[in-house]
C-alpha positions as CSV (number, residue, x, y, z in Angstrom):
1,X,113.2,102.8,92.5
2,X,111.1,100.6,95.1
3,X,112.4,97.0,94.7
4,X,109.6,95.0,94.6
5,X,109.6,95.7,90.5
6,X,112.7,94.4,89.8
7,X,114.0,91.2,88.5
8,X,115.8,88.8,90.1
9,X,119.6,88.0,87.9
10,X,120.1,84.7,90.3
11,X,116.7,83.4,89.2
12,X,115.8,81.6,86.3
13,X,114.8,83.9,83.2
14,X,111.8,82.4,81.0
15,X,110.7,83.6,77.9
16,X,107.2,85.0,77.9
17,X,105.7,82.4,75.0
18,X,107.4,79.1,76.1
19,X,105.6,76.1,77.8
20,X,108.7,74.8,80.5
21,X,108.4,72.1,82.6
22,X,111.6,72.5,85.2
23,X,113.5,69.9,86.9
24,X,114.2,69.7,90.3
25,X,115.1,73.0,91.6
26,X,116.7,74.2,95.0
27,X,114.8,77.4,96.4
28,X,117.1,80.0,97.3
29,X,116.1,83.7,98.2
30,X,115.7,86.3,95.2
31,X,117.1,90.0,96.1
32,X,114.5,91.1,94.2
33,X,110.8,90.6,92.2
34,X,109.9,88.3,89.6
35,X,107.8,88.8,87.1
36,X,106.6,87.1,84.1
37,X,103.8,86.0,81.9
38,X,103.3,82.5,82.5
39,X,101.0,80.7,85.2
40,X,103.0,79.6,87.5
41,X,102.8,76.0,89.2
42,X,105.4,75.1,92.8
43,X,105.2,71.7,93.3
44,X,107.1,71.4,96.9
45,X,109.3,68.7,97.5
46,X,111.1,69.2,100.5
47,X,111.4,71.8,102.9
48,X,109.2,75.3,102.4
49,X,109.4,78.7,101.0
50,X,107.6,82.0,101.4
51,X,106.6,84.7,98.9
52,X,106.0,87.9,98.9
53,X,103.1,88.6,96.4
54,X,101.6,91.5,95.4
55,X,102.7,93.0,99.0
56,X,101.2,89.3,100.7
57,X,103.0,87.0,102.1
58,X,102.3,84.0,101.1
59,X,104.1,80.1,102.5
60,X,103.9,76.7,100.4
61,X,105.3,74.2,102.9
62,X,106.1,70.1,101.3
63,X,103.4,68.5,99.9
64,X,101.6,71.8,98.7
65,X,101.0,72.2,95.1
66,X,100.4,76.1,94.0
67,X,99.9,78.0,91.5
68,X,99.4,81.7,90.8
69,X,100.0,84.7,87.6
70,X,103.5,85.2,87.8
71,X,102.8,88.9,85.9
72,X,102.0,89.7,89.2
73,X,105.5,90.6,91.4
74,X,106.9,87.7,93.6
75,X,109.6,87.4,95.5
76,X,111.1,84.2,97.7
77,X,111.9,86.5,100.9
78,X,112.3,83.4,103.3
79,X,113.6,79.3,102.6
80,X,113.6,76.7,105.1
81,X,116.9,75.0,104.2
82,X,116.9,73.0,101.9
83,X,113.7,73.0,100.2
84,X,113.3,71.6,96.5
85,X,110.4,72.1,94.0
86,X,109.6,71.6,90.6
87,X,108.2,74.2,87.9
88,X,106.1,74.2,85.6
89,X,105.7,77.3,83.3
90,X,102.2,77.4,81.8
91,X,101.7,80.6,79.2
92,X,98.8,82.7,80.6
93,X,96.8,82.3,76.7
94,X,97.0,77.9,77.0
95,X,95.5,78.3,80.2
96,X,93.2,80.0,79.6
97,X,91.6,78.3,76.6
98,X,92.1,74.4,78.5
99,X,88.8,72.9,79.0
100,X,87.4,72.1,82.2
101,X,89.3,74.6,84.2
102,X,86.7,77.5,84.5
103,X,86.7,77.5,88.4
104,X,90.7,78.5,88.7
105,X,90.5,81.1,85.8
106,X,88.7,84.1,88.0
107,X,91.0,83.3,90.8
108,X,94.2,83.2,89.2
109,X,93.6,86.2,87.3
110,X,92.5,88.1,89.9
111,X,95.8,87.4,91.9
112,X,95.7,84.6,94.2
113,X,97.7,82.2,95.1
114,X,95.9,78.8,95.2
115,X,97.0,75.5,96.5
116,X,95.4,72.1,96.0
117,X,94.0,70.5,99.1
118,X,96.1,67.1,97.6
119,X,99.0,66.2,96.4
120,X,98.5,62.7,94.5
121,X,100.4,59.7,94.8
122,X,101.4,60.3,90.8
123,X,102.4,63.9,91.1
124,X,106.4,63.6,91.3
125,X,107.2,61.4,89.3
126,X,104.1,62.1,86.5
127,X,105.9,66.1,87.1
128,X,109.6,64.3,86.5
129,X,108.2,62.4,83.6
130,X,106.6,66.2,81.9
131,X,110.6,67.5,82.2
132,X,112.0,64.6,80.3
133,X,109.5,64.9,78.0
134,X,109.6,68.3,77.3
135,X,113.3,68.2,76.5
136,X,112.2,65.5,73.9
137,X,111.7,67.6,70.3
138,X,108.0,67.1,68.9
139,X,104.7,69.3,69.0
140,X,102.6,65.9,69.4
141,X,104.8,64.9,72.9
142,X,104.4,68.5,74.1
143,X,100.8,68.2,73.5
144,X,100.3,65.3,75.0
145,X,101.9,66.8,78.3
146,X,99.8,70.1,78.0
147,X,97.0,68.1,77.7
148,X,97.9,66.1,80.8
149,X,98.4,69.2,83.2
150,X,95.1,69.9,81.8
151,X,93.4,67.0,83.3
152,X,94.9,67.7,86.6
153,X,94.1,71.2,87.1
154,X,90.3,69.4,87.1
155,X,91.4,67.0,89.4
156,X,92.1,70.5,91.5
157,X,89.3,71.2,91.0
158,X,87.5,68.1,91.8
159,X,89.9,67.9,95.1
160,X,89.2,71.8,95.9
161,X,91.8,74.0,96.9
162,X,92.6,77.4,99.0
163,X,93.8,80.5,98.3
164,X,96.6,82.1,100.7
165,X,96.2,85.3,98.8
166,X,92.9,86.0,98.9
167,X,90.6,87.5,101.4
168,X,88.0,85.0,102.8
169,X,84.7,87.6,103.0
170,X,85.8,88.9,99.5
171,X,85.4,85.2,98.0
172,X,82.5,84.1,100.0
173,X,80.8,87.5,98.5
174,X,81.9,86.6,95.3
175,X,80.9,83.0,94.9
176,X,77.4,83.9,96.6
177,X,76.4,86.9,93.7
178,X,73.9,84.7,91.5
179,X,75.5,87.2,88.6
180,X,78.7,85.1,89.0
181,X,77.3,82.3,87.1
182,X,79.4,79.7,85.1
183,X,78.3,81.3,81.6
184,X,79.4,85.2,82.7
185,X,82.8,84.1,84.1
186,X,83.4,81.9,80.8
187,X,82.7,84.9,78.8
188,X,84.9,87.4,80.6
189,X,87.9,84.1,80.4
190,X,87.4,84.3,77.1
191,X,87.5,88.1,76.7
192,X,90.8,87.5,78.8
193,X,92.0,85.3,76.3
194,X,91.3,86.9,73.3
195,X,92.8,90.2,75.0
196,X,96.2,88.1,75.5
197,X,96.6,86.8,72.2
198,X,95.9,90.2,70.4
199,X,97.5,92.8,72.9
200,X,100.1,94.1,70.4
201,X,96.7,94.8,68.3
202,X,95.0,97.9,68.4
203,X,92.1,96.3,69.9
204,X,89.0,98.3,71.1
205,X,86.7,97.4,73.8
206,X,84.2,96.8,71.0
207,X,86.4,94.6,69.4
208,X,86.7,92.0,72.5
209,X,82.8,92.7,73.2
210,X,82.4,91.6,69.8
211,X,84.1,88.4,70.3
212,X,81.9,87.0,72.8
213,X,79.1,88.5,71.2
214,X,78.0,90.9,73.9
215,X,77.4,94.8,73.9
216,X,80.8,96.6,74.9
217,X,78.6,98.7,78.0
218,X,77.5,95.2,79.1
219,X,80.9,93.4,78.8
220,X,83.2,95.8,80.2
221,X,80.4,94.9,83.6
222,X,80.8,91.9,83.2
223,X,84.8,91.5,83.0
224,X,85.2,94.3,85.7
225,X,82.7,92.0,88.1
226,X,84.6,88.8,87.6
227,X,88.5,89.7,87.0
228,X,88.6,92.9,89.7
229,X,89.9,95.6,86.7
230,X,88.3,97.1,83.8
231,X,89.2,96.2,80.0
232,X,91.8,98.8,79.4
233,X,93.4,98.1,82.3
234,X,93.4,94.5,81.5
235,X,94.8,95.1,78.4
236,X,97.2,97.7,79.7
237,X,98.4,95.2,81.9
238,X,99.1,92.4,79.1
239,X,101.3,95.2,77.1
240,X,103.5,96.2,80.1
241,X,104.6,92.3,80.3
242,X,105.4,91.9,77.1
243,X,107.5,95.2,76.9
244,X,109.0,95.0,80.0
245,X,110.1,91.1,79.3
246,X,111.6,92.7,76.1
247,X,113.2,95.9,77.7
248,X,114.9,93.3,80.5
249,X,116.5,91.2,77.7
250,X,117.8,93.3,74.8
251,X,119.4,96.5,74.5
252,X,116.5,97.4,71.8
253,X,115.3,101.2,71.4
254,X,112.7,101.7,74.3
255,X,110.3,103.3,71.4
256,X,110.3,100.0,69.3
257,X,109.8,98.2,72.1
258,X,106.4,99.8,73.1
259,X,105.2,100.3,69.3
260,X,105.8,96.3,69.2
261,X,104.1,95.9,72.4
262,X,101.0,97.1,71.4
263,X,100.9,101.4,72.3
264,X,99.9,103.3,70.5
265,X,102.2,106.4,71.4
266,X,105.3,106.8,73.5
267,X,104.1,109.3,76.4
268,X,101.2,106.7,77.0
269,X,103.6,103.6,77.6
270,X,106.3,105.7,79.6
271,X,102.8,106.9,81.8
272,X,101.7,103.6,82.5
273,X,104.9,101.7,82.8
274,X,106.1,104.3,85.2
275,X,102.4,104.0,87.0
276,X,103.0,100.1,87.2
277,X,106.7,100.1,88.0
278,X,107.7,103.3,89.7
279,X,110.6,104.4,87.4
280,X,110.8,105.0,83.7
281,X,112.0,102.1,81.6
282,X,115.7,103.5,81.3
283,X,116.2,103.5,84.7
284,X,114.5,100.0,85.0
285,X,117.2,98.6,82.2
286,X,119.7,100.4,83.9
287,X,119.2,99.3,87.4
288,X,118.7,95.8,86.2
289,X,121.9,95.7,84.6
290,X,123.8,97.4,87.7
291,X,122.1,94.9,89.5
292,X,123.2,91.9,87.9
293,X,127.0,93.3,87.1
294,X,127.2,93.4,91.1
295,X,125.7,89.9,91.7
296,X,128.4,88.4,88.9
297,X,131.4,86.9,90.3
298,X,134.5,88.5,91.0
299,X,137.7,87.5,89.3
């Protein structure tokens, strides 16, 4: 099985629905990929750290402020000792449905990797202040700080940014179609959305048409133009993540697992999951656990 697909046992495991706000971590090098279905965000502290992404490689150095779809395979493959960051773990669904933040929706989920152009004075210790506040218990303090990362994704926004994964011709083509408008990529983010909150669904392509009121021939266009993959693949692509979070961290029949996860039969998921990963899921669970038995500690 080729590596890039597995998961990492030394790194940090996060559960697919949670909003987590780390504290200050120390990079160290993953023997293998991480994937998960959050939005990602690296503030660097100190030092620097490369990742390979989606067969990119890809360096935040201090100061840099990135974020990317973590569904997509990374893997820290080089650290410039020591380098610290902090992590914030943003669930793919609340980002996409915060206001304001249309420009880094089409870029994120098409996989890049984008960085703000500033850090702001505030950024450490307003990042410190999210972590103590998300180990507070209350939906009304956990609001508030979702509602402040909102505000500065549009200062992002307003600062500009780069992104180290993306090709510069492809973007300049992109943001130069006058299709591209504001209204059709808010459209196809909402068809996004509404794709990742009702995955497990038997959802048609009429069915997220229908709920940005546009005919399914003209929609699945429209998504293909602005997120780089058709519908089905889209939502093809939201099922795998949730089963293969689930297959990675129970010892649950592999058939429940991809009923739950929205397939509708068994040949179907093993086809695509072996398509995106390059085994079956057995092998995948078993490699995972050989993997972490021989990373454990020896008595």
């Amino acid at each position: 099985m080729s590596e890039e697909f597995l998961v990492d046992p030394d790194h940090r495991t996060t559960p697919g629905s949670e909003f987590l706000v780390g504290d200050i971590w120390k990079v160290k090098l993953m023997r293998s990929a991480h994937v998960h279905s959050h939005v990602e965000f690296n503030m660097l502290l100190a030092g620097a750290m490369t990742y390979l992404f989606n067969g990119r490689t890809v360096t935040l150095r201090k100061g840099d402020l990135g974020l990317f779809w973590a569904a997509i395979p990374h893997r820290v493959i080089e650290v410039e000792e020591p380098t610290y960051f902090i992590c914030i773990d943003l669930p793919v669904e609340m980002f996409l449905a915060m206001p304001g933040c249309e420009p880094l929706k089409t870029p994120i989920l098409q996989g890049g990797v984008l960085v703000a152009n500033k850090l702001r004075p505030f950024d450490e210790p307003m990042f410190k202040s999210w972590h103590a506040d998300m180990a507070q218990p209350g939906a009304t303090l956990h609001g508030l700080v979702r509602d402040e990362l909102a505000l500065r994704l549009r200062r992002i926004i307003l600062d500009g940014w780069r992104d180290l994964a993306s090709d510069e011709e492809e973007r300049r083509a992109l943001e130069s179609d006058p299709r591209s408008g504001e209204h059709q990529r808010d459209r196809a983010h909402r068809m996004a959305r509404y794709i990742a909150e009702h995955a497990i669904e038997p959802i048609t392509v009429a069915d997220i048409a229908a709920s940005v009121e546009l005919h399914p021939n003209y929609a699945m266009t429209l998504f293909r133009k602005t997120l780089g993959m058709t519908i089905n693949e889209y939502v093809t692509r939201q099922r795998l993540m949730l089963a293969h979070g689930r297959l990675l961290a129970s010892e649950r029949d592999i058939a429940d697992i991809a009923f739950e996860a929205g397939f509708g039969s068994l040949s179907r998921f093993y086809e695509a999951f072996k398509e995106r990963y390059g085994c079956t899921p057995r092998d995948m669970r078993r490699n995972f656990h050989e993997t972490r038995e021989a990373a454990a500690p020896r008595a």
